[in-house]
N, C-alpha and C positions, 0 to 999 in steps of 0.2 A: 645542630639542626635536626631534630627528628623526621623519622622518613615512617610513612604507609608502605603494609602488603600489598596492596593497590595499585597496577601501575596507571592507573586513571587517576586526575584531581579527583581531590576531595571537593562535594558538594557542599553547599551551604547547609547551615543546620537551621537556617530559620528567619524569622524575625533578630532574634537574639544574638547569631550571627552577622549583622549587617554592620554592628558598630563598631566591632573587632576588626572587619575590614576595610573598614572606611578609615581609620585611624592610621592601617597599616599603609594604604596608598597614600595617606597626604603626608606621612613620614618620610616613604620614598621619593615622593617628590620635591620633598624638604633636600632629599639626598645631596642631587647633584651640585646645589649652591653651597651648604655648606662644606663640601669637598672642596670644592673650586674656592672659595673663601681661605681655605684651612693649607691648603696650597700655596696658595698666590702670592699671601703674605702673613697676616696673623697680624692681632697686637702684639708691640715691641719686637718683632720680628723675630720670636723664639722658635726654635725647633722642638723641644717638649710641648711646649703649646701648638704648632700644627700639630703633630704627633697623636694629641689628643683631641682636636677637631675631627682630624682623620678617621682615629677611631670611635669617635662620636657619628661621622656620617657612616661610618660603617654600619655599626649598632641599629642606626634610623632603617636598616631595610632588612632587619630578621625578621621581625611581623611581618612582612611581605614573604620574605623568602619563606616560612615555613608553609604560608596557601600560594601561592604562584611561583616558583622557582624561577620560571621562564621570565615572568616580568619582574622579577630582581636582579634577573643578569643583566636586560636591557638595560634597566632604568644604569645598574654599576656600571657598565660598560660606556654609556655615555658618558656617565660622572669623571670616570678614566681618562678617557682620552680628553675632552675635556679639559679639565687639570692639567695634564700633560702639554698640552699646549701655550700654559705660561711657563714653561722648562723649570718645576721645582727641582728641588733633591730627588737624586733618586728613591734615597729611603721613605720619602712620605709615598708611594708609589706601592711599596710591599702589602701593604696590610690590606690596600684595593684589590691587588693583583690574587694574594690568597682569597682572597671574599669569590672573587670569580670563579675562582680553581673549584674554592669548596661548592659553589651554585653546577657546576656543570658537575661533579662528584654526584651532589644531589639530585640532579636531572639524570646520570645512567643510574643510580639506583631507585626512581619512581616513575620513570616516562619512557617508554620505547627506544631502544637504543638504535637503530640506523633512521628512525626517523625522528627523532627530537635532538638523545644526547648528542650524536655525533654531527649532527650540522653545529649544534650550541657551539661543541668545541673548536667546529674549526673557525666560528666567527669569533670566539674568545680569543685564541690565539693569533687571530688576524688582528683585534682591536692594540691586544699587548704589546704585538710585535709594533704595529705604529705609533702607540705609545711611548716605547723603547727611542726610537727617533729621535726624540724630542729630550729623553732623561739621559743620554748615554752620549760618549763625547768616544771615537775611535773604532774602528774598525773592529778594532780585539776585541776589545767590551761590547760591541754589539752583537758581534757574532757569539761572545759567551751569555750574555745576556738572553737571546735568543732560545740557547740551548737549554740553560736553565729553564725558563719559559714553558717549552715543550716538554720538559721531563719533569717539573711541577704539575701540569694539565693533565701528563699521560697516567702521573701519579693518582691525584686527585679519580680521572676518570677509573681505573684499577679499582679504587679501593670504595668507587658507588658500585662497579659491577660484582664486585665479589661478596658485598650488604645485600643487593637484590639475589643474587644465587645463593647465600645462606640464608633469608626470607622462603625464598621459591622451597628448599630443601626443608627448610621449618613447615612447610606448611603441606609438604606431601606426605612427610612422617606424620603429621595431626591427619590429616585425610587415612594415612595407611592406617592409623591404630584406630579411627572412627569405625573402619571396615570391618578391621582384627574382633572391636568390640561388638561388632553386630553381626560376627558370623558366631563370636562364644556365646550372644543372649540369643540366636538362634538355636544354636545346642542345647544349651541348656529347656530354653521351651519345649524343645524333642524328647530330652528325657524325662522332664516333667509331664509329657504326653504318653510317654512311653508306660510311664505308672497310670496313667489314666483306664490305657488300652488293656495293660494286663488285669488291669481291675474289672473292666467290663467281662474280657475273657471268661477271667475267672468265675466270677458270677455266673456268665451262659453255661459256662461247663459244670459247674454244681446245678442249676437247675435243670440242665438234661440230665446229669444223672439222677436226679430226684425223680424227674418225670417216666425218667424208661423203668424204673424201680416201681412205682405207685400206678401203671397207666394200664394195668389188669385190675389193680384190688380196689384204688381209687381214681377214678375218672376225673373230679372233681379238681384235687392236688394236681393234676398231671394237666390240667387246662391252665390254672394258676401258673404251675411252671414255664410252660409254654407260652403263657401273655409275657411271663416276665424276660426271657430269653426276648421275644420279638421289640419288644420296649428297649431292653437295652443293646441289643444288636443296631435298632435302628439309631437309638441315639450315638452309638460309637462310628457309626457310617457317618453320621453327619456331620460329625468334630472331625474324623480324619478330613473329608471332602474341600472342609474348611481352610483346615490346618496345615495338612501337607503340602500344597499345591504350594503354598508359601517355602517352603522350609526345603524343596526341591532342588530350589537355587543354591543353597546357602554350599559352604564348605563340607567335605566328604571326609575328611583328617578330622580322625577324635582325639588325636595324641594327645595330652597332657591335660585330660578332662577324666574326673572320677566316675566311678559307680553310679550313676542313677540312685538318689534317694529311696527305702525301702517304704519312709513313714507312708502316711495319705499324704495327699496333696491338700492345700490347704485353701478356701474359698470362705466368700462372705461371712459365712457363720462364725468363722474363728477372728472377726472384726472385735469383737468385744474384748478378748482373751489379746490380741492386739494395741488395743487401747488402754489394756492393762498395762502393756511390759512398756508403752509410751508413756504413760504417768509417770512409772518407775524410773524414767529416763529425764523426766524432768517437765512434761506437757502435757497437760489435759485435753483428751480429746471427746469433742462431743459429734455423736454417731446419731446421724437420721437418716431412718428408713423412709421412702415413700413410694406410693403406688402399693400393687401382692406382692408382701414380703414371702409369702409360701410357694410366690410363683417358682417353680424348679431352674435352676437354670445349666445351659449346657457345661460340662466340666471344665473344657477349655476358655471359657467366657467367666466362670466363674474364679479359675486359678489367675488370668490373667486381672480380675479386677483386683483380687486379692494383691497380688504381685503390686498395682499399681499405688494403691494405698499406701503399703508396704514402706513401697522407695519413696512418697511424698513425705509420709510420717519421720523416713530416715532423716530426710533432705530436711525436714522442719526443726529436728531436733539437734543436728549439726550446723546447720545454719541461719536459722529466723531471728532466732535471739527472743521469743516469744514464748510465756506460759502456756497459751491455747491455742486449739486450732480444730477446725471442723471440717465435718466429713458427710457429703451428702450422697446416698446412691441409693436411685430413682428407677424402678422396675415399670418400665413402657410396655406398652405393646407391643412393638418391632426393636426397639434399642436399651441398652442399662445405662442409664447415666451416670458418670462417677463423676465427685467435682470435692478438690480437697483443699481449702483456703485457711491462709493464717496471716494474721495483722503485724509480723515482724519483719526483718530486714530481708529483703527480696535476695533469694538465690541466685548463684551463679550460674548463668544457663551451662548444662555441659558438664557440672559436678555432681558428682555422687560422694557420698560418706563411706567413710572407711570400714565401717562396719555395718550390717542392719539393725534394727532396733529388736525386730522377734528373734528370741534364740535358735528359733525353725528354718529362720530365712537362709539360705544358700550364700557364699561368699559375693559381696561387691564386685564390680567389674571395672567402678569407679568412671563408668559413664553413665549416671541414672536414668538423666534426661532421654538418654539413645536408648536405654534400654526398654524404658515405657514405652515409647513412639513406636518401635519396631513390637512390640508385644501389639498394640494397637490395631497397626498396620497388618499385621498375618491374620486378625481376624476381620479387616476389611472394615473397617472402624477411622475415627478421626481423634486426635489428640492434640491436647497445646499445653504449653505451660509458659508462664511470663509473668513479670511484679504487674502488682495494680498498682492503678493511679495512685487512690491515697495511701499505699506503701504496704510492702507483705510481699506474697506469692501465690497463684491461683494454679492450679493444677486440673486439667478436663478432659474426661475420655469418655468418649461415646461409642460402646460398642454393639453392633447390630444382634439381633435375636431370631433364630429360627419361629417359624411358624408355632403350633402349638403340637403336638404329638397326638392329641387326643383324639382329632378325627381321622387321622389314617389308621388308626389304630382299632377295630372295630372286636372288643373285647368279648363280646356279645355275642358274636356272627357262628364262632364255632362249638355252640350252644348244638344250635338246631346242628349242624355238622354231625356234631358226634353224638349226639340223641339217638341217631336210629343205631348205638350199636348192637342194639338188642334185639332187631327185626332181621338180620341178613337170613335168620333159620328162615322167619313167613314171608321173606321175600322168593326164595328160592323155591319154597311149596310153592307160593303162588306163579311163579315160571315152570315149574316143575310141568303140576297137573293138566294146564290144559293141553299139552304138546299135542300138535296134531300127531 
């Protein structure tokens, strides 16, 4: 009898559901007559023939038992005592008796155990025990019967509790390594920021020295320098503001994570070069732009769209079963839309491929799924991914867009600023001479 993570019933799934279980109760209540039947006496009054009545009415209530547990012990337990009461053999008695065993077994490994399994058991053992009454002839035998009894039940119930405690243990190591994986594609995001930030750096600090070098002989150059430091300073303020606050949380142990990549980091533009090494992989992908494709976009917004593709394209070609697949990303005014569908066999939510498809891409973590959504989510964004109706996989990420840069930026403004640096001498005359 298979058992759910779960320890709540399962719901119905439907319509579709309803005739699977209607089947399963008029089976069970097929139950108790053919026990009682299969007992009592039989044609020719054979005992391999009860024997397999018996085990016929047993059979009638595993459809039941696999959605109601609870109402397959009733329904058996009735059928038990029951039967028991025209004083068959004992033997045709066993095979009810385990049926109970394995139902309350299955009740402490799916149902709350002080409040379901352990009443179930001790109304089981109280049905058995009166049953016994009736199949067992002497004191001795009943008191061993008894014992049996209780140490089959204890058995049974043992070895549902020790199914649900290696369930429960299964499913905290899936929780733990869910975590494990989203504090490494945390990390990793940091050090892919990491190159972001020295990149800007870097940039500011060549154009001040360019600017302090040239802001005697050419004014001009040295304004240009200074738009450009203020632009990208402001832009790297904004990506951290974003970015960090997220990444704050995450794990402080770098142990057993490499060097930060020297290359670039890699964004929209390298979709096509992309698309390449997926051909080569065995899928053609077709690439639409829509909305300003020239609109700029922030570095961190742009590595993560990159990224996202990346892992869908990975996921399509280790898993779709499918020659094509497209890729649409949609420059908004406030948000970038990414949206990556393909017509093949629906992925496994939760799986990533073993390898990436770009030779640029950074090593699998082999939870893809977690590692988009969390990429998503640091930038304040929404994400999904799940099979479509008529079959494939759909992949979507919406992520949010700063303002535009241009108007706080007034490129213009320190024009007239530094224009008068050529009057300080006729300003000073003119302070100069009238001195009372």
């Amino acid at each position: 009898m298979p058992t759910t993570p779960s320890p709540s019933p399962p719901a119905p799934a439907g319509p579709g559901g309803r005739v699977p279980t209607v089947l399963a109760w008029c089976a069970a209540v097929a139950h108790p007559f053919v026990l009682f039947v299969g007992m009592q006496a039989g044609p020719f009054r054979s005992t391999e023939l009860r024997l397999f009545l018996t085990a016929v009415a047993v059979g009638l209530l595993l459809p039941l038992a696999r959605r109601r547990p609870e109402a397959a012990l009733g329904v058996l337990l009735v059928g038990l005592f029951a039967a028991s009461t025209t004083r068959p053999y004992a033997e045709l008695t066993y095979l009810p008796v385990l049926a109970a065993d394995a139902c309350v077994g299955l009740l402490a490994a799916r149902r709350p155990l002080l409040r379901v399994a352990l009443p179930a058991a001790a109304v089981t053992l109280t049905v058995q025990i009166g049953s016994a009454l009736y199949t067992t002839s002497g004191q001795d035998v009943f008191v061993t019967t008894v014992v049996a009894l209780a140490l089959a039940l204890l058995t049974a119930g043992l070895l549902g509790h020790a199914s649900r405690e290696r369930r429960a243990h299964a499913a905290e190591l899936r929780a733990r390594t869910a975590a494990e994986a989203v504090t490494a594609e945390r990390l990793r995001i940091a050090r892919e920021l990491h190159d972001v930030i020295a990149h800007s750096i870097g940039v500011i600090a060549i154009q001040a020295g360019v600017g302090r070098r040239v802001i005697d002989t050419q004014p001009a150059e040295a304004r240009n320098a200074l738009a450009t430091i203020e632009t990208t300073s402001r832009e790297t303020l904004a990506g951290l503001r974003r970015t960090l606050g997220a990444l704050r949380a995450s794990a402080q142990d770098t142990r057993g994570h490499g060097a930060a990549p020297r290359d670039p980091a890699p964004g929209l533009a390298d979709l096509d070069r992309l698309a390449t090494s997926t051909a080569d992989a065995g899928v053609r992908v077709e690439v639409r732009h829509l909305g300003d494709r020239d609109r700029s976009l922030p570095p961190e917004v742009d590595l993560a769209a990159y990224r996202i593709v990346q892992e869908s394209l990975t996921n399509v070609v280790r898993h779709a079963g499918t020659p094509t697949c497209r890729v649409t990303v949609e420059r908004g005014e406030d948000a970038l839309l990414v949206e990556i569908t393909d017509d093949g066999r629906p992925a496994k939510p939760g799986t990533a491929p073993v390898a990436p498809v770009a030779p640029a891409a950074p090593a699998s973590t082999g939870y893809g799924i977690v590692g988009m959504s969390e990429r998503a989510a640091l930038l304040g964004g929404r994400f999904s991914a799940g099979p479509r109706p008529g079959g494939g996989f759909h992949v979507t990420a919406v992520l949010p867009l700063p303002l535009p840069l241009s108007p706080p930026l007034p490129l213009a403004a320190p024009e007239p600023a530094r224009e008068p640096a050529s009057e300080p001498a006729s300003e000073t005359a003119q302070q100069g001479t009238p001195a009372p």
